[in-house]
Each structure stands twice: as structure tokens, then as C-alpha cells.
Z-matrix of the N, CA and C atoms (Angstrom, degrees):
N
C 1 1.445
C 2 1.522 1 109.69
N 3 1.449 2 125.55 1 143.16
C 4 1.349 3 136.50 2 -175.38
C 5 1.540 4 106.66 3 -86.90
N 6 1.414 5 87.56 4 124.37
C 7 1.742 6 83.77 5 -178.21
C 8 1.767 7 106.99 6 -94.29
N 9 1.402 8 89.60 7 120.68
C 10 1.864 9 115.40 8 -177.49
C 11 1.438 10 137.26 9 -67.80
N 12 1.732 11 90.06 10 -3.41
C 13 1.376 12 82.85 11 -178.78
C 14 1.860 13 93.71 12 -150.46
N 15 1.582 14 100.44 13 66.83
C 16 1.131 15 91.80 14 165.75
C 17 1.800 16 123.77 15 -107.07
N 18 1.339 17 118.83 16 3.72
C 19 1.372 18 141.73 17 140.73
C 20 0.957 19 134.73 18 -116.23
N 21 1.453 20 115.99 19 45.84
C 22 1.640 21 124.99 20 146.01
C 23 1.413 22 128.56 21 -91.83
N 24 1.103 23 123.53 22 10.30
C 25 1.362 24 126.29 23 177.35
C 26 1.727 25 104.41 24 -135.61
N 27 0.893 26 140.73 25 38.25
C 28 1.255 27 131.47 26 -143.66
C 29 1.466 28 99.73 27 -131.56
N 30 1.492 29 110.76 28 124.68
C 31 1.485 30 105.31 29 -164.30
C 32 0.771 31 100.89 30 -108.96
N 33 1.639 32 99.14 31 142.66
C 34 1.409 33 131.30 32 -141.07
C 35 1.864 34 114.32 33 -98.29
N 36 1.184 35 119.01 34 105.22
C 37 1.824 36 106.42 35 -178.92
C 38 1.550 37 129.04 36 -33.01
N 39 0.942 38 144.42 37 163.92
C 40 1.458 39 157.59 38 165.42
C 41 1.312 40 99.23 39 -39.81
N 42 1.271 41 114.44 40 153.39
C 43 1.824 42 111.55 41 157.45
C 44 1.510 43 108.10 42 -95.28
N 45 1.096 44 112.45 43 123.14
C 46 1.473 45 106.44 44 175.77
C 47 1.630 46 105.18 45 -82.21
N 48 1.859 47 105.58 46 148.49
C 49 0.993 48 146.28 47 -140.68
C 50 1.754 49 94.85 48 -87.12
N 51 1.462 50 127.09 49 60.91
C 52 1.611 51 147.79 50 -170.16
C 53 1.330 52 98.90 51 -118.41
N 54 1.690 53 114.24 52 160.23
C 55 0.713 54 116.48 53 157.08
C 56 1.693 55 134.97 54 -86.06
N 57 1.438 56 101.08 55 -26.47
C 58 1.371 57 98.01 56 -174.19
C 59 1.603 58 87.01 57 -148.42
N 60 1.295 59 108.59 58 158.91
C 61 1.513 60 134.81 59 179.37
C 62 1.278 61 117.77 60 -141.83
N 63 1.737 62 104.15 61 138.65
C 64 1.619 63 122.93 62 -161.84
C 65 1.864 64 95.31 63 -81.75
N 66 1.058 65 138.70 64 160.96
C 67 1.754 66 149.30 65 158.99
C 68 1.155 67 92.51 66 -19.43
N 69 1.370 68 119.47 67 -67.98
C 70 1.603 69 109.44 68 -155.07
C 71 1.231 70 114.72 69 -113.71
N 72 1.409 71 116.42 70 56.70
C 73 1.362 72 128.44 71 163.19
C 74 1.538 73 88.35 72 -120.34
N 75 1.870 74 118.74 73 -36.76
C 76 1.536 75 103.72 74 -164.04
C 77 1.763 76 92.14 75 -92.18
N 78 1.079 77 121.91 76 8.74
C 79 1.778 78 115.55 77 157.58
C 80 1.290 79 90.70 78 -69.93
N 81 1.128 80 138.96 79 -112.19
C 82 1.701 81 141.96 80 -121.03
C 83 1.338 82 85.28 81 -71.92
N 84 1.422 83 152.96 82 -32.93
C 85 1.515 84 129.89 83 179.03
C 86 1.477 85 102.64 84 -42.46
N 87 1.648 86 86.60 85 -49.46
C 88 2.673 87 82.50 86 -156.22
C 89 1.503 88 91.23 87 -97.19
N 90 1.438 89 122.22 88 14.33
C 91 1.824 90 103.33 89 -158.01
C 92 1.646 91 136.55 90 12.21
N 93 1.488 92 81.44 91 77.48
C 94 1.405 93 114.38 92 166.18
C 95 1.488 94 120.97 93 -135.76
N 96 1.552 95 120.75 94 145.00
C 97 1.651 96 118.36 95 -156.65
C 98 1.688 97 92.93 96 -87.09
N 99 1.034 98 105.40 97 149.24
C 100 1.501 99 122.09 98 -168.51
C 101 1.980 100 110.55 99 -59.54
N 102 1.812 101 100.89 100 -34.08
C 103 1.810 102 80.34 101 160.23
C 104 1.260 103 138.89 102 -89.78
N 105 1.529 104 88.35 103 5.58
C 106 2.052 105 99.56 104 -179.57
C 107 2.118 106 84.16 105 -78.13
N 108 1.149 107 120.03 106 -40.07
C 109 1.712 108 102.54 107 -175.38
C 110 1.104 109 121.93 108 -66.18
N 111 1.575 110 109.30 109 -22.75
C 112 1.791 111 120.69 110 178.39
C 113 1.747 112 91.89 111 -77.28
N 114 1.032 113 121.50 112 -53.58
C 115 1.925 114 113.79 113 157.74
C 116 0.569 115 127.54 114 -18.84
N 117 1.393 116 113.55 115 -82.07
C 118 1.725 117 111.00 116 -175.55
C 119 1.781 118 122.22 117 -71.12
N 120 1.542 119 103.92 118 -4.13
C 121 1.503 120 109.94 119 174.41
C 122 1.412 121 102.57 120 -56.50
N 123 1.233 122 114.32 121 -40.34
C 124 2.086 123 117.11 122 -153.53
C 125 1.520 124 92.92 123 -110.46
N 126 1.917 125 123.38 124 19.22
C 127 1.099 126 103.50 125 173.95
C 128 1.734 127 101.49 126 -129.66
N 129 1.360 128 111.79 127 -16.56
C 130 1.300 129 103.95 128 -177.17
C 131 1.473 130 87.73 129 -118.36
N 132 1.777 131 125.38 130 159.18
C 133 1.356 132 150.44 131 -161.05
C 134 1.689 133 103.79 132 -81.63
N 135 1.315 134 85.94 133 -45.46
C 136 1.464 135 104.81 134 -175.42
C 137 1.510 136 138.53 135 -50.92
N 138 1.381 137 98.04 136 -53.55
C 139 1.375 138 96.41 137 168.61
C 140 1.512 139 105.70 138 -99.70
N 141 1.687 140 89.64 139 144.65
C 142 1.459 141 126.10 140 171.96
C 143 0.652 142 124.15 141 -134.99
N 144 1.455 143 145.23 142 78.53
C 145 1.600 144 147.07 143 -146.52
C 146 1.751 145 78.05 144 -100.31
N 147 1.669 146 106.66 145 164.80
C 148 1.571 147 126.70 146 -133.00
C 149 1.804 148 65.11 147 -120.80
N 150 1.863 149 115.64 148 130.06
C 151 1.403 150 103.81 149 174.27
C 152 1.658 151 84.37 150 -120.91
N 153 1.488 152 99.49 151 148.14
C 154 1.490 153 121.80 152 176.01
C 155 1.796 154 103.64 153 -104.57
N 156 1.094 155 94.00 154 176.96
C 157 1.665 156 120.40 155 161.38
C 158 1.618 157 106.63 156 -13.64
N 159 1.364 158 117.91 157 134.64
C 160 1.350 159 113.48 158 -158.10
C 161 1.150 160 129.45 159 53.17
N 162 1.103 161 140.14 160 11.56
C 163 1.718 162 138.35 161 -153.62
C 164 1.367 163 124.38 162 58.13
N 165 1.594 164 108.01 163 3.01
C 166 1.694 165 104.16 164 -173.74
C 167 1.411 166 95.27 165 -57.42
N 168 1.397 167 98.62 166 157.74
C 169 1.523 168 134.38 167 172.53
C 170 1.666 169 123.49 168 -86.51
N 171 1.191 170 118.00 169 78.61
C 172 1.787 171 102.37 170 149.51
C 173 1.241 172 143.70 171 -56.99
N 174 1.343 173 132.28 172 114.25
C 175 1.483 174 99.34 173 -178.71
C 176 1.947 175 90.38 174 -114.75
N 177 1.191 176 88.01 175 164.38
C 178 1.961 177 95.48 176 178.85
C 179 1.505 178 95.30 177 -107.80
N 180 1.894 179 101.89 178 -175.17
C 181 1.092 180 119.36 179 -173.44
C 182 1.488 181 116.33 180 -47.97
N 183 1.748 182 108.96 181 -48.04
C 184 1.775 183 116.99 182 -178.31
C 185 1.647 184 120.14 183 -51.46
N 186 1.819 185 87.31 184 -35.56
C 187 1.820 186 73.28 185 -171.51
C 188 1.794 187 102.65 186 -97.66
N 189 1.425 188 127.16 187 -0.82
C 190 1.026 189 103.39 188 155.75
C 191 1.320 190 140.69 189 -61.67
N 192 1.622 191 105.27 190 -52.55
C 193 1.594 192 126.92 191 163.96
C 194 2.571 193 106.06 192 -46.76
N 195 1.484 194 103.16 193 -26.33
C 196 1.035 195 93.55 194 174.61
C 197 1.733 196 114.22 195 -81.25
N 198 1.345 197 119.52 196 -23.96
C 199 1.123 198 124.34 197 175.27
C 200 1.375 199 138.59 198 -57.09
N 201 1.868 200 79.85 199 -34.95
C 202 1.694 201 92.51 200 166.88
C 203 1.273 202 133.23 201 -85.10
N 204 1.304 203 96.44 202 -5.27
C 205 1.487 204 113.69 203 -175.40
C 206 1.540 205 89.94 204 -85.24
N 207 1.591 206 131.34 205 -73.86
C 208 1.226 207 121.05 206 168.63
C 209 1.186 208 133.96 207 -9.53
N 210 1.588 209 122.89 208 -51.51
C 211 1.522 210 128.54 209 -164.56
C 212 2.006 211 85.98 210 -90.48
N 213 1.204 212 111.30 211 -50.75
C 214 1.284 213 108.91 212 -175.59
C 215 2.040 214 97.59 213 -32.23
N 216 0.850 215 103.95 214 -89.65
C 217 1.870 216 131.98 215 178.92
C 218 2.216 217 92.90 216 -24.71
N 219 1.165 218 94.44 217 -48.55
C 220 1.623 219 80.15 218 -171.25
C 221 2.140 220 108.78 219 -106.17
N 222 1.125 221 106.19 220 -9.17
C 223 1.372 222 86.80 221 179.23
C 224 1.622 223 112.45 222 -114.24
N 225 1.778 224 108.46 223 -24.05
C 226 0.939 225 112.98 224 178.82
C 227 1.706 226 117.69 225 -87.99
N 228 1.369 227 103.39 226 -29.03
C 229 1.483 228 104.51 227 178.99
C 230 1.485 229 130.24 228 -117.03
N 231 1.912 230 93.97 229 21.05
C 232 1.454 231 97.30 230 -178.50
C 233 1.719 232 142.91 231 71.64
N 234 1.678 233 86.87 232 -7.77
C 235 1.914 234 98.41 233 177.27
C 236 2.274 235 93.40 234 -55.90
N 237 1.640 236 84.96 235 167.81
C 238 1.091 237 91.48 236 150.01
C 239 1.743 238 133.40 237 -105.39
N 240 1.337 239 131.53 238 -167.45
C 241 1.260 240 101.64 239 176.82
C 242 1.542 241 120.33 240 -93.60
N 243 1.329 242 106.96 241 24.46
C 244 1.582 243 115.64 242 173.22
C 245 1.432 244 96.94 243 -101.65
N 246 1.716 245 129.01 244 -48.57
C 247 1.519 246 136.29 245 172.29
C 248 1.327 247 108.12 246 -34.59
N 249 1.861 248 110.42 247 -47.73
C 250 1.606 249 99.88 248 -168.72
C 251 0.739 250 108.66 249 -71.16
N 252 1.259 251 129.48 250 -30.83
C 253 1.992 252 141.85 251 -143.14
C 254 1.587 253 80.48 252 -76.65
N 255 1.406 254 107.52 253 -83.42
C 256 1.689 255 94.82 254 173.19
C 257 0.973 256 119.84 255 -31.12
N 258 1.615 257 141.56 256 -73.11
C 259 1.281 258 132.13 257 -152.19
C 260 1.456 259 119.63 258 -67.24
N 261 1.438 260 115.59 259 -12.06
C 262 1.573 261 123.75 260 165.07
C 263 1.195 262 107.56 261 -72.00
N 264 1.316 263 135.54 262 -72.45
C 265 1.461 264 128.26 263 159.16
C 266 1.414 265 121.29 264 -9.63
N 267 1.193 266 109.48 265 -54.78
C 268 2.046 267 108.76 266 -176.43
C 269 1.540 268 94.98 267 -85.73
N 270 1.405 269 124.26 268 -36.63
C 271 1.573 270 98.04 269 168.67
C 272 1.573 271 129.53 270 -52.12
N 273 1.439 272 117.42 271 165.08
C 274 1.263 273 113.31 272 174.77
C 275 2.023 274 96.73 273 -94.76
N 276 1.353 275 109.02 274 165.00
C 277 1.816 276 99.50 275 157.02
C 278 0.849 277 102.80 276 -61.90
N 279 1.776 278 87.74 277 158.61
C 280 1.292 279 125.31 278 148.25
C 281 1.019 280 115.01 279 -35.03
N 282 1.871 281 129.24 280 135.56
C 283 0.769 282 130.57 281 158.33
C 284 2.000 283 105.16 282 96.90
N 285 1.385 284 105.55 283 -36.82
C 286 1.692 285 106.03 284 -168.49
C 287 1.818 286 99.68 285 -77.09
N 288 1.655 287 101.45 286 135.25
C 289 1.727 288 85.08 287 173.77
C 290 1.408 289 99.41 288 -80.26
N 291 1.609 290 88.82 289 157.65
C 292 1.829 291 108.76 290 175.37
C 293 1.130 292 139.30 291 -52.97
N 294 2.028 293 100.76 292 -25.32
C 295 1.421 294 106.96 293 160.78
C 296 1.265 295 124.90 294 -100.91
N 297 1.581 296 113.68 295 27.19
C 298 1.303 297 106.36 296 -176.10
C 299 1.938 298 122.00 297 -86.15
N 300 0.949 299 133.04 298 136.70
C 301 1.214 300 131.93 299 149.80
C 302 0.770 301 121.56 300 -23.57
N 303 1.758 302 133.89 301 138.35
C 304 1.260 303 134.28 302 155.50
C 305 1.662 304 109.14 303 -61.15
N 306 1.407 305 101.10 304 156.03
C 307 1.426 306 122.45 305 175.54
C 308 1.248 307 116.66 306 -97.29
N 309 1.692 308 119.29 307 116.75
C 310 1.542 309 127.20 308 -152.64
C 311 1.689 310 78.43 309 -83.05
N 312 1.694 311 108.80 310 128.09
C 313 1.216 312 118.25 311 166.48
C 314 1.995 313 102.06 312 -87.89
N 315 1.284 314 105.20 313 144.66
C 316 1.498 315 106.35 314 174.63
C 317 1.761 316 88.17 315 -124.31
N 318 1.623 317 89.45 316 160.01
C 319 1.459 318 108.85 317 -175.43
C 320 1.395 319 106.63 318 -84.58
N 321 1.572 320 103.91 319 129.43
C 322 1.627 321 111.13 320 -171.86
C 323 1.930 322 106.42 321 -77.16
N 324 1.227 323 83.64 322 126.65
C 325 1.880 324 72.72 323 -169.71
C 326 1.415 325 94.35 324 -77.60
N 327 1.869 326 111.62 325 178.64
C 328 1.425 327 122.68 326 -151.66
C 329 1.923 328 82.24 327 -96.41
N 330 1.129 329 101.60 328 178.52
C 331 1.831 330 108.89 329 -172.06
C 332 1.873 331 86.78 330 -120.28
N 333 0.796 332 106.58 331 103.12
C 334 1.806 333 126.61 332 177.79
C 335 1.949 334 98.97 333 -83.56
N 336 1.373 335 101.58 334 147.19
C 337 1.349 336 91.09 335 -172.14
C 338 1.419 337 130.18 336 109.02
N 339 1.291 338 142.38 337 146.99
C 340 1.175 339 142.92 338 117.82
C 341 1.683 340 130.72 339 -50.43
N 342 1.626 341 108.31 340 132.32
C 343 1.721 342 110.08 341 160.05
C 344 1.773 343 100.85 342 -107.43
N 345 1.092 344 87.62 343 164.21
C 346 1.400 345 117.91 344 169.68
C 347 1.347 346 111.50 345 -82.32
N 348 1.020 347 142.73 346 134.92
C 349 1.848 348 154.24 347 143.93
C 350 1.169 349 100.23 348 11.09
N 351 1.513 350 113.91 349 -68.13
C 352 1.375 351 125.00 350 -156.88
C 353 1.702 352 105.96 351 -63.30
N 354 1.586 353 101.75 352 -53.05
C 355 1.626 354 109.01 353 -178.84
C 356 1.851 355 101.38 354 -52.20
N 357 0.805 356 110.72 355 -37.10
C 358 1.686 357 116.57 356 -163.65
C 359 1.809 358 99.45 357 -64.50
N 360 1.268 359 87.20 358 -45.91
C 361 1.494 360 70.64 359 -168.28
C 362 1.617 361 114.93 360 -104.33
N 363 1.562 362 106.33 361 0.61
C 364 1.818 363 98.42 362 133.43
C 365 1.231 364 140.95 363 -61.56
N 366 1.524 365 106.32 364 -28.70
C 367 1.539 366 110.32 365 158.20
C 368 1.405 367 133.17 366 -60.96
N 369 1.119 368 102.81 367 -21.75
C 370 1.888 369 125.61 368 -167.78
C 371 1.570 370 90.23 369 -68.59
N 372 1.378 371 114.43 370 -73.62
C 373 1.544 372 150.55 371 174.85
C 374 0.935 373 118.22 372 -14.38
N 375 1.671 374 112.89 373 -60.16
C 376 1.374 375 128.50 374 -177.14
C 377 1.475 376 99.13 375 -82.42
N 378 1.472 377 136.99 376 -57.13
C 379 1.407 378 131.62 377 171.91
C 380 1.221 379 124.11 378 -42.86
N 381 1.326 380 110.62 379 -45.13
C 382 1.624 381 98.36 380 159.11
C 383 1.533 382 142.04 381 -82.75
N 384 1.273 383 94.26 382 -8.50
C 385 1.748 384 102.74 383 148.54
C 386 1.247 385 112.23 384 -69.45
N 387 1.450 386 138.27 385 -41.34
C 388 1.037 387 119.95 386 -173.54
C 389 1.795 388 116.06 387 -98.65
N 390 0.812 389 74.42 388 -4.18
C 391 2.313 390 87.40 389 155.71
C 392 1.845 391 98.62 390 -70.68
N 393 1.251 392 105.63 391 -64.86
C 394 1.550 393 115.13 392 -153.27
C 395 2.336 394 96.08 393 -58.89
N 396 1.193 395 100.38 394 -31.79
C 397 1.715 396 107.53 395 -170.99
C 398 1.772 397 97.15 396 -80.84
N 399 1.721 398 112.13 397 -21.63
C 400 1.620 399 101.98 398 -173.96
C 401 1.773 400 85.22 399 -77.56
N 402 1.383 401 119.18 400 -58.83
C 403 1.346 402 119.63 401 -162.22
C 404 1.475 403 129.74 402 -33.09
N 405 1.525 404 106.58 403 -27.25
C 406 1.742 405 120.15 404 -151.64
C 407 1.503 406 82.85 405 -70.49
């Protein structure tokens, strides 16, 4: 008989501070085998790891930290994978406090017009400053 629960309790390393991660870097982070993540890709909404060239798989910081929450919800606490699917839904994210308000999204209006070179790549400039201040 296969013993079932010899990585369910198994504490789990840090995520190091990357932007993106290959399958089997986010296996040994959450210890989980790389087709249970192609699994739960086509079973939970949530994760969408970013696929490049060949179909490889990136996943970033969110859907790792979401992964663990996943295995947390089904190996550690027994949901099923319809329980989690729900129980992610009634969770808030990662990271959002519990009493926080939603954030009134407004509609980004369209940019009418031509820029110039110069405007373009003040826009670049400033967007990626403000990439680099979301990242920290």
C-alpha cells in the first residue's frame, strides 16, 4: 500500500524573491509533482501561469503563493477540489486584508491621438518606474 501522506505536512521553503518560475522550481517550492500543477491549471480559474515559446510554463510570485494555498485547502485540510474551487472564491487574495473594501475599478479611457517618440518613451519610463515600486 502507498503511503499518502508522506508530503502533506512538509514545510515548505521561502519563495525566492524572482520574477517568474519554470514547473519545477514551483514543484519543490509547494511539493507538488509538476502534473498535479498542469491539474490544477484546467481545474482551478485562478491560476494562469504566463506560457512562452514551446508552451513552457512561467508561473510568478501570485500563482506560486496561490498554489500553496491550493495544496494547503486540499491536502492539508481535506476540501475537495470542488470545496477549494469554492473556498477560493469566498476567500479574499493573497495578500488583500479581510476587511478591506473592494477597489472601485473605473474604465480606462482609450488614448485618442498620436504621441511623438519622445512622449512614448516618457510613458515607457514612468511605467516602468511604477512596475519597479509595485514589485518591491
Amino acid at each position: 500500500m502507498r503511503e499518502a501522506t508522506s508530503n502533506l505536512s512538509v514545510a515548505l521553503p521561502d519563495i525566492p524573491r524572482k520574477r517568474y518560475f519554470a514547473i519545477g522550481e514551483v514543484s519543490e517550492l509547494c511539493a507538488v509533482k509538476p502534473h498535479v500543477l498542469r491539474y490544477w491549471e484546467q481545474e482551478f480559474p485562478q491560476l494562469k501561469p504566463v506560457k512562452r515559446r514551446g508552451n513552457r510554463r512561467y508561473y510568478q510570485h501570485d500563482d506560486v503563493q496561490m498554489i500553496r494555498r491550493i495544496r494547503s485547502l486540499l491536502y492539508e485540510q481535506g476540501f475537495t477540489i470542488g470545496g477549494a474551487r469554492q473556498r477560493l472564491r469566498e476567500l479574499p487574495k493573497v495578500g488583500t486584508p479581510r476587511n478591506a473594501a473592494p477597489v472601485p475599478t473605473a474604465p480606462v479611457p482609450m488614448l485618442k491621438g498620436k504621441f511623438t517618440k519622445a512622449e512614448l518613451k516618457q510613458m515607457r519610463t514612468e511605467l516602468e518606474a511604477a512596475l519597479r515600486l509595485l514589485e518591491r
